[in-house]
PASEBA-1860 file (N, C-alpha, C; in nm, 3 decimals):
! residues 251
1> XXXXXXXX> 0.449/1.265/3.076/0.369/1.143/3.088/0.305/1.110/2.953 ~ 0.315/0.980/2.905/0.230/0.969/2.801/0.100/0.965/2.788 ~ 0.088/1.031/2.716/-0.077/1.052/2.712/-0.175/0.964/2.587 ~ -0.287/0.910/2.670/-0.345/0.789/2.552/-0.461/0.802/2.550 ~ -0.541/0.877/2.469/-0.673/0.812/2.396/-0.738/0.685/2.399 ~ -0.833/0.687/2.450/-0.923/0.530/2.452/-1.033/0.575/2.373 ~ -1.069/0.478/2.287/-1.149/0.445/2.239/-1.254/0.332/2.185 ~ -1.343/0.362/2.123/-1.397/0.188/2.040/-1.499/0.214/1.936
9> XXXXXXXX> -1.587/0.135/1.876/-1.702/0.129/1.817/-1.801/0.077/1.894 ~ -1.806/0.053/1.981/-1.951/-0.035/2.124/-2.000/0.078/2.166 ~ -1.924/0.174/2.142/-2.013/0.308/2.230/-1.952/0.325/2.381 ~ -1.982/0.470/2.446/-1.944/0.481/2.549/-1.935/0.453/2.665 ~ -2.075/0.362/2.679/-2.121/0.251/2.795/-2.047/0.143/2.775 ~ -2.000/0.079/2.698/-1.892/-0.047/2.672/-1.850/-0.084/2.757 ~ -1.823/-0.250/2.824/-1.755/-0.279/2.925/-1.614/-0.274/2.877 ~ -1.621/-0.327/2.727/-1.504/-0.382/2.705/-1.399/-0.185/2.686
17> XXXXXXXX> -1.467/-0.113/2.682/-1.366/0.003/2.687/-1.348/0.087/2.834 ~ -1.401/0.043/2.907/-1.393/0.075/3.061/-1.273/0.031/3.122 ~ -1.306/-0.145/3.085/-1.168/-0.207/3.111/-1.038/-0.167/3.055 ~ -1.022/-0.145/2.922/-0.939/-0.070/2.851/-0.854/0.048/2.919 ~ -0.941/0.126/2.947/-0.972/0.213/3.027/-0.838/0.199/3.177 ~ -0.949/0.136/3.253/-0.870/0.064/3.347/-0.754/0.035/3.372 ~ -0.723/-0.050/3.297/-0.553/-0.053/3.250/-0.445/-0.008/3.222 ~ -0.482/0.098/3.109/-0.429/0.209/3.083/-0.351/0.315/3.202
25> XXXXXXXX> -0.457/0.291/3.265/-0.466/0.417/3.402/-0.357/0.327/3.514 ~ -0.416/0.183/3.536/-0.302/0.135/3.635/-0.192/0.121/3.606 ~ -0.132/0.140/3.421/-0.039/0.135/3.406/0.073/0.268/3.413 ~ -0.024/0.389/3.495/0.009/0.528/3.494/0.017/0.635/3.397 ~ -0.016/0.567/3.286/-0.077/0.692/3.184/-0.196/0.754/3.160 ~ -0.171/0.862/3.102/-0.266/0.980/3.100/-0.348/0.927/3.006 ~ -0.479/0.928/3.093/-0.583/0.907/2.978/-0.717/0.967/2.976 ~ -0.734/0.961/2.869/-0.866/1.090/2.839/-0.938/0.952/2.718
33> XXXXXXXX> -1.077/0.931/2.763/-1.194/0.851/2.719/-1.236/0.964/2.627 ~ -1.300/0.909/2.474/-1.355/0.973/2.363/-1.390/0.860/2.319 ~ -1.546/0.844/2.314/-1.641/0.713/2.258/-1.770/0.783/2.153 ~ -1.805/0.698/2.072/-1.919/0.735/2.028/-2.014/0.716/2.131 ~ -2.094/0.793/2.114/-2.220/0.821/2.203/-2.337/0.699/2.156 ~ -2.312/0.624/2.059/-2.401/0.503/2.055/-2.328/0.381/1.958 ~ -2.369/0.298/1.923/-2.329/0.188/1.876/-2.248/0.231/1.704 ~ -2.116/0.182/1.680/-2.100/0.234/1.587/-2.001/0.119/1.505
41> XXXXXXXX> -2.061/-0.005/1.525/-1.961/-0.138/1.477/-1.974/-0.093/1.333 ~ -1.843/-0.138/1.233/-1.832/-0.110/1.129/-1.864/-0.021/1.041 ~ -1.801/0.075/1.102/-1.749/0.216/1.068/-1.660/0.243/1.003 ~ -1.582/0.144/1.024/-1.457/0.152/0.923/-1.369/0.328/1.048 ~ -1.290/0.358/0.868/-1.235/0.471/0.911/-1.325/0.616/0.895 ~ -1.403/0.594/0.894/-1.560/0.691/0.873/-1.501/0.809/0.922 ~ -1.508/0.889/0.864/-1.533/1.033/0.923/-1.634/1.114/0.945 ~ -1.771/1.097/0.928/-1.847/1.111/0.900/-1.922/1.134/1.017
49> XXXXXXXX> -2.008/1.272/1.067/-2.047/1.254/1.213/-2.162/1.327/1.171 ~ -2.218/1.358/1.287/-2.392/1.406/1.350/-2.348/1.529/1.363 ~ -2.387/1.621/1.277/-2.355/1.752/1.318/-2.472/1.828/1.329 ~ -2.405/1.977/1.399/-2.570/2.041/1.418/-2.485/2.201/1.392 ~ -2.538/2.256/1.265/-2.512/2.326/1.247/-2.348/2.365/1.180 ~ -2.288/2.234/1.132/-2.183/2.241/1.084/-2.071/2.241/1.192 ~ -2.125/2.131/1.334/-2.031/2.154/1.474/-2.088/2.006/1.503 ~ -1.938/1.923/1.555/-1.983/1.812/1.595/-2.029/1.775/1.706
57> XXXXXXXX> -2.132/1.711/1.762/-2.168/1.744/1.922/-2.057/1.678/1.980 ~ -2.065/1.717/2.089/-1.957/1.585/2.173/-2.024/1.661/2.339 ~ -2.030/1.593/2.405/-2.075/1.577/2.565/-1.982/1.484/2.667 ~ -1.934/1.611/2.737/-1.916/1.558/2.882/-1.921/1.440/2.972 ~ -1.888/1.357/2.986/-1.941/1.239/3.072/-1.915/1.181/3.192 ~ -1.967/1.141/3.292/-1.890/1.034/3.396/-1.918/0.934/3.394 ~ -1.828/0.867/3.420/-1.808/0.694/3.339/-1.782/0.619/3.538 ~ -1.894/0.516/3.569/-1.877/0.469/3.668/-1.741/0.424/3.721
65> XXXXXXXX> -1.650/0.413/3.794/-1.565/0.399/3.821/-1.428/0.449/3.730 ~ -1.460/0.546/3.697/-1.384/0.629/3.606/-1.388/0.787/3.635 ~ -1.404/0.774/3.782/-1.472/0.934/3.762/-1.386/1.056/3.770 ~ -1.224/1.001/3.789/-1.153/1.127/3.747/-1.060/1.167/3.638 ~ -1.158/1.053/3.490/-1.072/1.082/3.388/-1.165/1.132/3.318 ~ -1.134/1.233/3.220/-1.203/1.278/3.111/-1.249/1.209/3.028 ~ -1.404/1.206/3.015/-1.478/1.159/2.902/-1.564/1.230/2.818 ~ -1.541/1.120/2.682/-1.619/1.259/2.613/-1.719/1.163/2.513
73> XXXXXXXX> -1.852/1.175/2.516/-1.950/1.080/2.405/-1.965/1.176/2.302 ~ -1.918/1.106/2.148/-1.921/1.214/2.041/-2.011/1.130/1.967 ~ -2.101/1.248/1.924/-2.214/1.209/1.763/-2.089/1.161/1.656 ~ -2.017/1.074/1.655/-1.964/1.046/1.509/-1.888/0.907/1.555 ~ -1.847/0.850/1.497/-1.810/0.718/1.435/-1.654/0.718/1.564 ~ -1.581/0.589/1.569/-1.416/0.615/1.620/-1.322/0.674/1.527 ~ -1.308/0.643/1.395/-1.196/0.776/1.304/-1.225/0.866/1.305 ~ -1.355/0.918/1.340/-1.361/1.081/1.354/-1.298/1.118/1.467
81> XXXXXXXX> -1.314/0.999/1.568/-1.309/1.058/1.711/-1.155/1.096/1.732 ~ -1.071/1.009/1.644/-0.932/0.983/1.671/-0.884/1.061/1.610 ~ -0.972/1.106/1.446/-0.923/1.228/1.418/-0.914/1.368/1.445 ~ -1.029/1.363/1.494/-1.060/1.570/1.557/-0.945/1.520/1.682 ~ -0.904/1.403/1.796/-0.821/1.389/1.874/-0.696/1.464/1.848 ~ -0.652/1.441/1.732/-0.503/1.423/1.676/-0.513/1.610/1.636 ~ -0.627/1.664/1.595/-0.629/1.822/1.590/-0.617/1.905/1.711 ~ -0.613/1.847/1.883/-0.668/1.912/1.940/-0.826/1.907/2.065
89> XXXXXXXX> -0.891/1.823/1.998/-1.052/1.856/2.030/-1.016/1.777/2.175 ~ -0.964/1.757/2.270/-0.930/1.684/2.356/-0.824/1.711/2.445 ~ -0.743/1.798/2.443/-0.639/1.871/2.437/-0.517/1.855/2.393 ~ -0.414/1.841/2.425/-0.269/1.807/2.385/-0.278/1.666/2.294 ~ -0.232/1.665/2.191/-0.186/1.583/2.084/-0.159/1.465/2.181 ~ -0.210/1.320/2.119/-0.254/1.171/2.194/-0.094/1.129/2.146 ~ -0.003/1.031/2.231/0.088/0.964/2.168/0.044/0.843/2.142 ~ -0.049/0.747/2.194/-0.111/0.629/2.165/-0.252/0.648/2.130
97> XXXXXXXX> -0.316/0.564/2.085/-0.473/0.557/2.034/-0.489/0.425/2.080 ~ -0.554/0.373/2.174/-0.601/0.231/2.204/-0.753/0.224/2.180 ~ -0.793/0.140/2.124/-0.943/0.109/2.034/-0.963/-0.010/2.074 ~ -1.071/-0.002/2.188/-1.151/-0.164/2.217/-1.170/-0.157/2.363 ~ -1.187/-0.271/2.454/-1.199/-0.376/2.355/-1.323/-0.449/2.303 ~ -1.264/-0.450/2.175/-1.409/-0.468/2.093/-1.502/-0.603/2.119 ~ -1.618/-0.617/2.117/-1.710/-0.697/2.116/-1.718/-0.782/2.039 ~ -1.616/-0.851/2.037/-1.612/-0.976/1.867/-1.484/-0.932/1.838
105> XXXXXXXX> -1.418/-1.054/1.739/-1.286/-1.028/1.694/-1.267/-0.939/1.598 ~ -1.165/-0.899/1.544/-1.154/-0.870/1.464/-1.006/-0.930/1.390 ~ -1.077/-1.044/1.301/-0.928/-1.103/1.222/-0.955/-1.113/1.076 ~ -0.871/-1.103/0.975/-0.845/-1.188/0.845/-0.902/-0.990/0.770 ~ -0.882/-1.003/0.654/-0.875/-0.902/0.560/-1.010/-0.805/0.582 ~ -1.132/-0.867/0.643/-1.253/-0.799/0.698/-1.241/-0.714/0.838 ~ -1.110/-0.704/0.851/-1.074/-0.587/1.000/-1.097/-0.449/0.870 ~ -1.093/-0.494/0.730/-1.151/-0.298/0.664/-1.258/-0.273/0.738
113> XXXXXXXX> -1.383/-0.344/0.750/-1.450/-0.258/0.788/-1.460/-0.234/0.926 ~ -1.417/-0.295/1.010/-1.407/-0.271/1.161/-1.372/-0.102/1.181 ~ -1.466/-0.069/1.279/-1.437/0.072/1.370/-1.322/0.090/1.458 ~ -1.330/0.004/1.509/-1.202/-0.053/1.600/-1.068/-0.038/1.491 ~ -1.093/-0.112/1.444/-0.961/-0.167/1.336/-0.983/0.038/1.305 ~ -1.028/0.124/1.225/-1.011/0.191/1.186/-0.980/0.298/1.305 ~ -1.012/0.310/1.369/-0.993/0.442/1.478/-0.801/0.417/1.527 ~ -0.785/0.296/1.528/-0.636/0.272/1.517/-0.532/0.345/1.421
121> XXXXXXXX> -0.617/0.283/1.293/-0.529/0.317/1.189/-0.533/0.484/1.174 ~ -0.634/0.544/1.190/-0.634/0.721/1.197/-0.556/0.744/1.285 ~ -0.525/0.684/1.401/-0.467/0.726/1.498/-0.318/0.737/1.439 ~ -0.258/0.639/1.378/-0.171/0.602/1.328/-0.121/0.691/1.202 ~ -0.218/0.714/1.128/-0.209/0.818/0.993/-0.148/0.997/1.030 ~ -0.183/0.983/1.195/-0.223/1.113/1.222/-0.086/1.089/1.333 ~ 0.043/0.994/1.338/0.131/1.041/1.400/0.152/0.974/1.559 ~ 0.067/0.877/1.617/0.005/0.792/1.729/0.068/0.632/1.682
129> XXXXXXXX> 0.083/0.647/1.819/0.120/0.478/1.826/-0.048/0.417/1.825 ~ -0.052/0.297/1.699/-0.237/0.259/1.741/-0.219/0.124/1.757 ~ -0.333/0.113/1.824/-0.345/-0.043/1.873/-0.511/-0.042/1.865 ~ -0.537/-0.135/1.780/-0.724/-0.201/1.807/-0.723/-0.340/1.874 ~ -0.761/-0.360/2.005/-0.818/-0.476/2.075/-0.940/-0.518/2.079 ~ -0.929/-0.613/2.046/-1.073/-0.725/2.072/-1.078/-0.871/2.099 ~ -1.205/-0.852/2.141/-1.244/-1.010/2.238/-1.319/-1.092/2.146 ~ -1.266/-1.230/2.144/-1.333/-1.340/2.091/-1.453/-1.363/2.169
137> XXXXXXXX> -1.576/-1.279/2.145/-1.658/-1.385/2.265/-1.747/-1.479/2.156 ~ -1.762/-1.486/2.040/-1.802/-1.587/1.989/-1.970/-1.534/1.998 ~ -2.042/-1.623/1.942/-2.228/-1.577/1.907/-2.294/-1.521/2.035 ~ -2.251/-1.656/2.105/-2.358/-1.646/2.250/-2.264/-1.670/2.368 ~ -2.178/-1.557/2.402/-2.124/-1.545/2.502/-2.206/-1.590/2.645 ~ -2.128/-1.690/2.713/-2.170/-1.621/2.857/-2.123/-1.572/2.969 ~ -2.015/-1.493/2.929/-1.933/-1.436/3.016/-1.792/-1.379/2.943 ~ -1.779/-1.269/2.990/-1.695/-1.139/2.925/-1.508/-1.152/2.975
145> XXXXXXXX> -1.386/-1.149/2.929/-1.321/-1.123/3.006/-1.223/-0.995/2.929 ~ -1.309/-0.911/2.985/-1.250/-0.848/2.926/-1.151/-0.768/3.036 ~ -1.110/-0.766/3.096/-1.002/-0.727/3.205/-0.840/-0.800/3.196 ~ -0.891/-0.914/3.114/-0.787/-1.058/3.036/-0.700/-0.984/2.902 ~ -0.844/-0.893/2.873/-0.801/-0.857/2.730/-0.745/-0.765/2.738 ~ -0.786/-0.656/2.825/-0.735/-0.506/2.823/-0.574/-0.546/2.903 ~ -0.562/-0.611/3.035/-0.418/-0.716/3.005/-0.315/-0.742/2.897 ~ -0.363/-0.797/2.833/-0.301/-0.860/2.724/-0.260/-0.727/2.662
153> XXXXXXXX> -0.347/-0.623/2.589/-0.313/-0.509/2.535/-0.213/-0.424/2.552 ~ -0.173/-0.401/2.710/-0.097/-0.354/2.789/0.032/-0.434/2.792 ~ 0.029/-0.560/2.777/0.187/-0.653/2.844/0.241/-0.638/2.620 ~ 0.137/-0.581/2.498/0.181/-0.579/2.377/0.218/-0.464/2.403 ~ 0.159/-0.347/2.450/0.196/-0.197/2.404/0.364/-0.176/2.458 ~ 0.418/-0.194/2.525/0.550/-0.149/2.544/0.663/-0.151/2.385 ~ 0.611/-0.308/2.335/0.633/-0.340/2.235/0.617/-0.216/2.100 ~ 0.518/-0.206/2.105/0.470/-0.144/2.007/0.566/0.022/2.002
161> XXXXXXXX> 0.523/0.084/2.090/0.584/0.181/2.118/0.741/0.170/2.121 ~ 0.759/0.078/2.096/0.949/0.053/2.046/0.951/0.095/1.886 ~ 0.830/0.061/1.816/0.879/0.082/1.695/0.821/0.259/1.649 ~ 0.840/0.234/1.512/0.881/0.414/1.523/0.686/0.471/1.499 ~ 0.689/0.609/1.532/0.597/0.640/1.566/0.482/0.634/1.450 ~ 0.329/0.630/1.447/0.266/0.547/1.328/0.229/0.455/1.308 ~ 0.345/0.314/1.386/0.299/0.162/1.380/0.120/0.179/1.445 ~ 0.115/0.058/1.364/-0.035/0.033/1.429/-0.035/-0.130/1.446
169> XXXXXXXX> -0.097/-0.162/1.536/-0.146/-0.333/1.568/-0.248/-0.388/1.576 ~ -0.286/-0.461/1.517/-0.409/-0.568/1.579/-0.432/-0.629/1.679 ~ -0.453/-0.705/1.799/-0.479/-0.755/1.858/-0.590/-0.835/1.897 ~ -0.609/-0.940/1.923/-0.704/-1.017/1.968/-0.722/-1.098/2.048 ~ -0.784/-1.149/2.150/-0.802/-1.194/2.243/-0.913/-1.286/2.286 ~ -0.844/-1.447/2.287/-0.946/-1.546/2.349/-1.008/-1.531/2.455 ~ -1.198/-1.508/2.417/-1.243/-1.487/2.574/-1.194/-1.563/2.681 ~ -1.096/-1.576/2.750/-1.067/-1.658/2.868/-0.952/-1.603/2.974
177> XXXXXXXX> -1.010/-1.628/3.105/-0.910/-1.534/3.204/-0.738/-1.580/3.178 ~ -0.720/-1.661/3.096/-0.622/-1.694/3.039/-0.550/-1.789/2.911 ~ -0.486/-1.705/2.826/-0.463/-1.766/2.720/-0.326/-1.852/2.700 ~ -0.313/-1.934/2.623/-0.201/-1.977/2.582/-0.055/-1.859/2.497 ~ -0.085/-1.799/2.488/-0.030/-1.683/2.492/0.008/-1.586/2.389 ~ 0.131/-1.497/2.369/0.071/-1.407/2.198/0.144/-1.470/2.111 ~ 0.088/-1.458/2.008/0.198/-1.513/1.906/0.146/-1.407/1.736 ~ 0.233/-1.357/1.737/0.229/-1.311/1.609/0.215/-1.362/1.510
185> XXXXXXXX> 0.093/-1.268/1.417/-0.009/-1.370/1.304/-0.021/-1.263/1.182 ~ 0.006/-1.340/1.057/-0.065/-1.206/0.923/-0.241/-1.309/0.920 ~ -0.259/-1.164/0.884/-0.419/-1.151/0.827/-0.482/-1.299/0.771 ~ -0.590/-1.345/0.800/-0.653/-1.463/0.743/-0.711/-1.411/0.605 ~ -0.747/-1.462/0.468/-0.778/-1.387/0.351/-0.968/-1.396/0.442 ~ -0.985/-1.406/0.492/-1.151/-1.391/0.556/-1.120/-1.332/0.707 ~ -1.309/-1.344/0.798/-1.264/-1.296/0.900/-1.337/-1.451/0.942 ~ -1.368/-1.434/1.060/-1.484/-1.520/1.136/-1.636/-1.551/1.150
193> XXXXXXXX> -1.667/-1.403/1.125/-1.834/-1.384/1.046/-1.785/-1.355/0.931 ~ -1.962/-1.440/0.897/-1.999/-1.306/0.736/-2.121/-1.228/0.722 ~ -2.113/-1.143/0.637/-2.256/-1.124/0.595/-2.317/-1.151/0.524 ~ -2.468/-1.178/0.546/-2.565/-1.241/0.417/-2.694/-1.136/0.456 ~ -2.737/-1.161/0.313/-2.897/-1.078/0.276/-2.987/-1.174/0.384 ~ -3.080/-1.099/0.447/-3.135/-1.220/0.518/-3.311/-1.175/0.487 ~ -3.306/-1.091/0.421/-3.474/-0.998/0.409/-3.432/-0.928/0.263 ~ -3.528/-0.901/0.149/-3.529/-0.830/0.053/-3.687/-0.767/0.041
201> XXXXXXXX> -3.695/-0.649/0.065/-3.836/-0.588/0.027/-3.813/-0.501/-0.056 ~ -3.933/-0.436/-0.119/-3.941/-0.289/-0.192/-3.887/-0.193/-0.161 ~ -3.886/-0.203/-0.019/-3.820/-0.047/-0.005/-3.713/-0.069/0.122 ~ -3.697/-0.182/0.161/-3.568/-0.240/0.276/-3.506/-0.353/0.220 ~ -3.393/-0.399/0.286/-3.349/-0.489/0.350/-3.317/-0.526/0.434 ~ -3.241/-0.625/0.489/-3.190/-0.695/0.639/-3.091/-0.774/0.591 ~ -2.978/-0.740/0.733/-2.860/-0.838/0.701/-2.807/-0.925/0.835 ~ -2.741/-1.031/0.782/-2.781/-1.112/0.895/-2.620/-1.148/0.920
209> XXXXXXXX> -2.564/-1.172/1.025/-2.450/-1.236/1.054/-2.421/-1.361/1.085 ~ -2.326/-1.440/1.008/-2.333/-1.578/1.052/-2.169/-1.593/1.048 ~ -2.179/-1.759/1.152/-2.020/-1.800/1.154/-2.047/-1.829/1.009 ~ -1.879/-1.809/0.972/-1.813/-1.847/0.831/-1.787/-2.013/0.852 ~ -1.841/-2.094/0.757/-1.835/-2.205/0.756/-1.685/-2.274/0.727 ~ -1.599/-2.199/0.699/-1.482/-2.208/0.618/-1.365/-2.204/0.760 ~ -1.261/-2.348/0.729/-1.174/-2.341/0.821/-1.065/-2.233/0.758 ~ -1.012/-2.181/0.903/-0.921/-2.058/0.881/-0.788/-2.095/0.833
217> XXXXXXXX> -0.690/-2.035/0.768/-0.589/-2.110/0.694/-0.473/-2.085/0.804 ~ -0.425/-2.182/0.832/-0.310/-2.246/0.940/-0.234/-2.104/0.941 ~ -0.169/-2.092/1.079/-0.104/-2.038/1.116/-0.104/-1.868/1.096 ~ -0.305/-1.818/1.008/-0.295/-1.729/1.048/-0.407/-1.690/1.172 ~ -0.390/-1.531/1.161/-0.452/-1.444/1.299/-0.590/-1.533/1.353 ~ -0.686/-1.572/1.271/-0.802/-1.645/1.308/-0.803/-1.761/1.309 ~ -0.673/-1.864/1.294/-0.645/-1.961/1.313/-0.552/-2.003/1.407 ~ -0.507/-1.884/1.479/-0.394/-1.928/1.588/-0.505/-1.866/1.738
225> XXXXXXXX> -0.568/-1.736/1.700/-0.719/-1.747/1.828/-0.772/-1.843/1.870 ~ -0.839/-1.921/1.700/-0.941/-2.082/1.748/-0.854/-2.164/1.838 ~ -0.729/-2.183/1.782/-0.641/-2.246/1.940/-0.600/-2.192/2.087 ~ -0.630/-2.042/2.076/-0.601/-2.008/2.213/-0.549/-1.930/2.221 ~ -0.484/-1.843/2.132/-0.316/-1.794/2.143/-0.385/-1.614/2.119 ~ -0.343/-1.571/2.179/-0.377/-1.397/2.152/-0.289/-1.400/2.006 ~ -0.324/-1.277/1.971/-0.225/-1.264/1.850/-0.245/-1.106/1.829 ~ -0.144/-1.072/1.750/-0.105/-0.984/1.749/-0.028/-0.965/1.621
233> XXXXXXXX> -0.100/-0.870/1.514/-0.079/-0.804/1.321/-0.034/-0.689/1.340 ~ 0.070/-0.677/1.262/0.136/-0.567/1.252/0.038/-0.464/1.140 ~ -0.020/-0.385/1.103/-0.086/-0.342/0.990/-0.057/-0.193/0.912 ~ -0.036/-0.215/0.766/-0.024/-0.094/0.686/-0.108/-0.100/0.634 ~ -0.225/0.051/0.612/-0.346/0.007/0.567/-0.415/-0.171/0.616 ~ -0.461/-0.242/0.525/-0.552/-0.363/0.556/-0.417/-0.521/0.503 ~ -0.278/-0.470/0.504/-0.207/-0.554/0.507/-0.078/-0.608/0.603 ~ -0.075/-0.717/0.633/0.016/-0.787/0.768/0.212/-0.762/0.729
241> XXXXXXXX> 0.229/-0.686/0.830/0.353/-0.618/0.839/0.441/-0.696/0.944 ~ 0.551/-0.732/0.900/0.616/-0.860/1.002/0.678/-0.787/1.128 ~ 0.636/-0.788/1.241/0.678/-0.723/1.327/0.791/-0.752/1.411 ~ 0.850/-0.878/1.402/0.909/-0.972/1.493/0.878/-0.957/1.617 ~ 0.783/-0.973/1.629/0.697/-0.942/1.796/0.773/-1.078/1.863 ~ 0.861/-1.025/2.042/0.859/-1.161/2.087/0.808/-1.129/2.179 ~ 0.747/-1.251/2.267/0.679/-1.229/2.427/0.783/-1.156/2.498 ~ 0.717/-1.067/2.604/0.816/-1.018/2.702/0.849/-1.143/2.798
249> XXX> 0.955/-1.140/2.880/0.988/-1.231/2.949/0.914/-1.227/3.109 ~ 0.935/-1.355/3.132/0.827/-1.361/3.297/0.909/-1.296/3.349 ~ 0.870/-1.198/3.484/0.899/-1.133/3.575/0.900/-1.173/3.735
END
């Protein structure tokens, strides 16, 4: 049975990795949950964890309606998580790494610093089919679909897992119980937010997130979302790899 790693950067309470979650499982694979134990957006490929005593914590968990898969909340970032995965710390070596789904998109050359985006790519470095999913919900969401998204993730992965072992993907997903559908996209040279200084003191700062005022350049990843369309980046390191992704056919 194939066996798949879930993960994210939202932390282990996450709806959007429950659903993930979810999916995974109705699609009959083996899956074992490994989340950071708190909020860990833009992390990148961090390795970098909470140790105590030169040992990384990691704890046990039951995850509401999840209660007969293994979970595990770790003091460290998602590339750590995906990496100690790929050693062992979880048991038998992961063939997929699924990451998300994330809380905001992740499109255009600023998926470097994404956690998401990175817990993929370790996954991937380390021999795993990876996939990072995420949801467009935009500033002020009022309502999640993320069951749409973790969907969508699932009707790409068959795909993915055709090509040879290592590929990694992007994915993204218009908050809506239904999209116009996937279409394969390279990288926008931006993402959708940015960051700005929003506070300078003596001894702090503050940073603030705002939409990017800047229209996205035609026909890529953050310009085929704003219309509707899931999409789906092939990625080496932080560059768009032509996948010839086609839709699977209706059933």
């Amino acid at each position: 049975m194939t066996r798949v790693l879930v993960t994210n950067d939202d932390g282990i309470d996450a709806a959007g990795l429950h659903a993930l979650a979810r999916a995974a499982i109705a699609r009959g694979f083996d899956v074992t949950i490994a989340a950071p134990e708190r909020q860990s957006s833009g992390a990148s490929a961090s390795i970098m964890a909470g140790e105590e005593g030169g040992r990384i914590a990691v704890e046990r968990r039951e995850l509401e309606g999840l209660d007969d898969v293994p979970a595990f909340a770790v003091r460290g970032g998602p590339g750590l998580i995906a990496l100690i995965a790929a050693h062992g710390a979880f048991g038998e070596r992961f063939d997929v790494v699924l990451s998300g789904v994330n809380h905001g998109a992740n499109v255009g050359r600023a998926i470097l610093h994404s956690g998401t985006v990175g817990a993929a790519l370790t996954g991937g470095l380390n021999g795993a089919w990876g996939m990072a999913v995420s949801l467009d919900v935009g500033m002020r969401p009022e309502t999640f679909a993320w069951d749409a998204a973790a969907a969508t993730a699932l009707e790409v992965l068959p795909f993915l897992m055709d090509q040879e072992k290592g590929s990694v993907v992007n994915v993204n997903v218009p908050n809506t119980e239904r999209h116009r559908g996937i279409r394969e996209a390279p990288l926008a040279p931006f993402g959708i937010v940015q960051t700005t200084l929003s506070e300078k003191g003596d001894k702090h700062i503050r940073l603030a997130v705002e939409d990017l005022p800047k229209v996205p350049s035609p026909g890529s990843d953050a310009a085929l979302l704003a219309e509707g369309w899931a999409t789906v980046t092939g990625l080496e390191s932080v560059s768009h790899r032509e996948l010839g992704y086609r839709p699977p056919r209706a059933t």
